[in-house]
C-alpha positions in Angstrom: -64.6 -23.6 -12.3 -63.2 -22.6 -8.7 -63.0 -19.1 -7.5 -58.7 -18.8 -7.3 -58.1 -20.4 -10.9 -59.7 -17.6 -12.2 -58.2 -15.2 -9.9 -55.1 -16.4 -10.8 -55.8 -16.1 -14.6 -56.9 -12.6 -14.0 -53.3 -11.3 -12.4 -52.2 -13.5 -15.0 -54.0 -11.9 -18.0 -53.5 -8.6 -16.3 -49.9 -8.9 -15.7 -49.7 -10.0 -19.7 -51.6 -6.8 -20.5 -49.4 -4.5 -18.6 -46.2 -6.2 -20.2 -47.4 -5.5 -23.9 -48.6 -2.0 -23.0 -44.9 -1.3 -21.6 -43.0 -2.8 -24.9 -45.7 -0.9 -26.5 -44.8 2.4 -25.2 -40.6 1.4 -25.2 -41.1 0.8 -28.8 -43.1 4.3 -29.3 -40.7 6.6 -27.5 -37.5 4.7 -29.4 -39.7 5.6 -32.2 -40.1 9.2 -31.0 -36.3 9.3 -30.5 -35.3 7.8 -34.0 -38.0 10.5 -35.6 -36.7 13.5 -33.3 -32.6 12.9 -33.9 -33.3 13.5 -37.7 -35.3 16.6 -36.9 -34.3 18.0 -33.8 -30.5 16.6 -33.2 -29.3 19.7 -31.0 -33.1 18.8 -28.6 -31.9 15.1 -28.3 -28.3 16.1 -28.0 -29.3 18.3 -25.4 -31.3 15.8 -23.3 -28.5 13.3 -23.5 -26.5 15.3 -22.0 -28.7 16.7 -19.3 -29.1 12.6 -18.5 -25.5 12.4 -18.4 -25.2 15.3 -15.9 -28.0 14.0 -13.5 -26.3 10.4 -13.7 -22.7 11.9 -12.9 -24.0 13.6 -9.9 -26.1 10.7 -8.8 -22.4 8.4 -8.6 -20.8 11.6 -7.3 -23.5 11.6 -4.4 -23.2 7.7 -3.9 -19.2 8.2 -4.1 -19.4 10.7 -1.0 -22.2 8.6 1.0 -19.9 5.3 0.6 -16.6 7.9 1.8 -18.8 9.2 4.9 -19.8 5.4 5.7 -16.6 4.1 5.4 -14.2 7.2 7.9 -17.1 6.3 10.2 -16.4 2.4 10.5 -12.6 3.6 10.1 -12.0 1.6 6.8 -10.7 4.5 4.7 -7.1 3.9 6.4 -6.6 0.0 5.3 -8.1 0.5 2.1 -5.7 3.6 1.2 -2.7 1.4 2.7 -3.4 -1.4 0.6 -4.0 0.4 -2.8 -0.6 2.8 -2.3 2.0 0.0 -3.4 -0.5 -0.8 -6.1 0.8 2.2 -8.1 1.8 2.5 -11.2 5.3 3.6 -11.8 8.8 3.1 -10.4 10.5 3.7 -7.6 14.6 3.2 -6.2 15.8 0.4 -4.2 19.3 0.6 -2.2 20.8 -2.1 -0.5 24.2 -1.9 1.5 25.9 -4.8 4.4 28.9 -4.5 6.3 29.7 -7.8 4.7 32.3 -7.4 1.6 29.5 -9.7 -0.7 26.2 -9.6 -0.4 23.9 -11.2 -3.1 20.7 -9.2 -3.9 17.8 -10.8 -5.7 14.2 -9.4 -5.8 11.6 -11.9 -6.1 13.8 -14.6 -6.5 15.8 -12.5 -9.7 19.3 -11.8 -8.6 19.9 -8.4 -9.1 23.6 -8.1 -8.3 25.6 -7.4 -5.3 26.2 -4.9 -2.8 26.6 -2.0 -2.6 23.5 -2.1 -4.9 21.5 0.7 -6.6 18.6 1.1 -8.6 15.7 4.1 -9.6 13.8 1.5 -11.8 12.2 -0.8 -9.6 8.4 -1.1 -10.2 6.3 0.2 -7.6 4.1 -2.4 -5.4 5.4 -5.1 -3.1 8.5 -7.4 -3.4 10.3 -10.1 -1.6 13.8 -9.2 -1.2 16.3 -12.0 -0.9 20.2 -11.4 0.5 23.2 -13.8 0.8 26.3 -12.7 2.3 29.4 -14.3 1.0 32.5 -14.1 3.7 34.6 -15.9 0.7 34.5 -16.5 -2.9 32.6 -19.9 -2.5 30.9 -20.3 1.2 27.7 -18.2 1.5 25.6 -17.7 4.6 22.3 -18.7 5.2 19.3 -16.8 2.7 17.7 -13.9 4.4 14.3 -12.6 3.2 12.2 -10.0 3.9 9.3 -8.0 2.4 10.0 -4.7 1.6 7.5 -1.9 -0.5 8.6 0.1 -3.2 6.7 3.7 -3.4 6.6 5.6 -7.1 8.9 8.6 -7.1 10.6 7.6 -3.7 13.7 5.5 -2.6 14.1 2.6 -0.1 17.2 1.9 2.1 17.5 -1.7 3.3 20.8 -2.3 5.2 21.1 -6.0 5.4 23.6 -8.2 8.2 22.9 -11.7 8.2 24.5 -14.4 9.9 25.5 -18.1 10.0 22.6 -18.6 12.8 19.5 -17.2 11.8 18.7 -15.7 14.7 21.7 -13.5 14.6 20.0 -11.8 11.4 19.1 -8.5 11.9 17.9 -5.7 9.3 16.9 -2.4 8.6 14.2 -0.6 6.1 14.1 2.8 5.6 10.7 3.9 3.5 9.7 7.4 2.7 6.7 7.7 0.4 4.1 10.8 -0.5 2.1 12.2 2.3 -1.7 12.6 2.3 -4.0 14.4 4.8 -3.3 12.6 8.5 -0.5 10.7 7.8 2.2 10.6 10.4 6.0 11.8 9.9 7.4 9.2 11.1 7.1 5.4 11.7 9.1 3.2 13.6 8.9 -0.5 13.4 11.3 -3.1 15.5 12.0 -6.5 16.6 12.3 -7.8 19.3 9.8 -6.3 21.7 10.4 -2.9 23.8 13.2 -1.7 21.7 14.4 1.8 22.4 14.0 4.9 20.3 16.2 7.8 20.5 15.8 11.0 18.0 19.7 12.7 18.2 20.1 11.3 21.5 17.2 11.2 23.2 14.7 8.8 24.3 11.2 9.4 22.6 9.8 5.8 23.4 9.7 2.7 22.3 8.5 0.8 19.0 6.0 0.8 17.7 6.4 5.0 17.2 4.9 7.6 15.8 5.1 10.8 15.5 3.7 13.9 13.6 6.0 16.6 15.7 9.9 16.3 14.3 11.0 18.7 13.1 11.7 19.5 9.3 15.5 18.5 8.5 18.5 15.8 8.9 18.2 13.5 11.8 19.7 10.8 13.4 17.7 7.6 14.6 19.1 4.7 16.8 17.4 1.6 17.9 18.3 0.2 20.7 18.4 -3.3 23.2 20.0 -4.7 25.2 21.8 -7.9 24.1 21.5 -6.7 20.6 23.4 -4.1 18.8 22.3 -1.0 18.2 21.6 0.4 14.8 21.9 4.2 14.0 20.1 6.0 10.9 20.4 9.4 9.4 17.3 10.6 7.6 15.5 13.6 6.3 12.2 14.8 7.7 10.4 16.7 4.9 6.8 17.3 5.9 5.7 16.5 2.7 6.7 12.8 2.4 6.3 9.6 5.4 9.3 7.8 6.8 8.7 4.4 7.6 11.6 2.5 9.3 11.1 -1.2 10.0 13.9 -2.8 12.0 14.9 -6.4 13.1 18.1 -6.2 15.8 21.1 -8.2 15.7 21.1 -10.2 18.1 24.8 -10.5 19.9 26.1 -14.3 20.0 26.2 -15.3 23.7 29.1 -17.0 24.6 28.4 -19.9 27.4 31.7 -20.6 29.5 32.5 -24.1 31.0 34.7 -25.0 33.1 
């Protein structure tokens, strides 16, 4: 008979061997256990829960090592960003236009018209719709935008569409809880290189961010030329974030012929 069948029937009976000896055992110490809970319930009790210690602070220790590994490849951030509108809860929504009517429907629900407020929105993200009615009958063109609603916190949207889509212009005002390294404030804007002034002066352009205003009201305008400006009035409160995400109206150019 060759030399590696029965090599291999060896590891193979050996294998076998080892295999019965461990169910073997496994079935002894469940033995020992069932025979030691009826006599000794505090013992077995108390080595339960000593397994449950070491196997909390093993997760604990993997929890930390996966926190280190992630701040050093900078995911911590995103992943923090994307789970914060994935919170349970409600939040308030208000909507205003200088347009007399303005339809306002959230994820294709209309909700009512402006000037529109609400406290029980649920938190996470939402598609906010707006028509703006000049007359009982004609409306302009739908406007839509993405907006995020925070638990415990309010969003502003001020809405101004027009005929020509282009001519739409928007602004959402945001302020949610803030953790360790967030910013105070946020500034978002379309088009490119528009101007940001904090009660009158120039601070830069978006995007913007800062961690340095001071505590209190302030007033916000956004600025471009060939668009008109929009001017906000918030709160800084260095324990929440403002986020304020712009698009400008854009002024209709009037070409002359002769």
């Amino acid at each position: 008979m060759p030399l590696s069948f029965l090599r291999k029937k060896k590891i193979r009976t050996s294998t076998e061997n080892q295999t019965r000896v461990i169910a073997r055992n496994g079935k002894r110490e469940e033995m020992y256990d069932s025979v030691e809970a009826g006599l000794f319930p505090a013992r077995v009790a108390s080595r339960q829960g000593v397994k449950r210690v070491k196997l909390a602070i093993q997760i604990a220790l993997l929890t930390v090592i996966a926190i280190v590994v992630a701040s050093y490849f900078g995911l911590i951030e995103p992943v923090r960003k994307l789970l914060q509108p994935l919170q349970v809860g409600n939040g308030g929504l208000v909507v205003s236009s200088d347009y007399v009517r303005t339809q306002v429907s959230l994820n294709g629900k209309l909700l009512g018209q402006t000037p529109f407020s609400s406290e029980t929105i649920p938190a996470g993200r939402h598609q906010l719709s707006i028509e703006v009615a000049e007359n009982p009958t004609d409306f302009f063109q739908k406007a839509t935008m993405d907006i995020v609603i925070y638990p415990g916190n309010t969003t502003f949207v001020k809405a101004n569409p027009a005929p020509d889509q282009e001519l739409f212009g928007y602004t959402v005002v945001t302020s949610r809880n803030r953790a360790g390294g967030d910013p105070l404030l946020v500034v978002k804007a379309l088009p490119d290189d528009v101007q940001i002034r904090i009660d009158g002066n120039i601070v830069g352009s978006a995007p913007f961010v800062s961690e340095s205003v001071t505590e209190g009201p302030h007033q916000i305008q956004l600025d471009k030329t060939g668009y008109k400006p929009v001017l906000l009035d918030i709160t800084i409160d260095h324990r929440k974030v403002i986020e304020i995400e712009g698009k400008l109206y854009q002024y209709q150019v009037t070409i002359e012929r002769e």
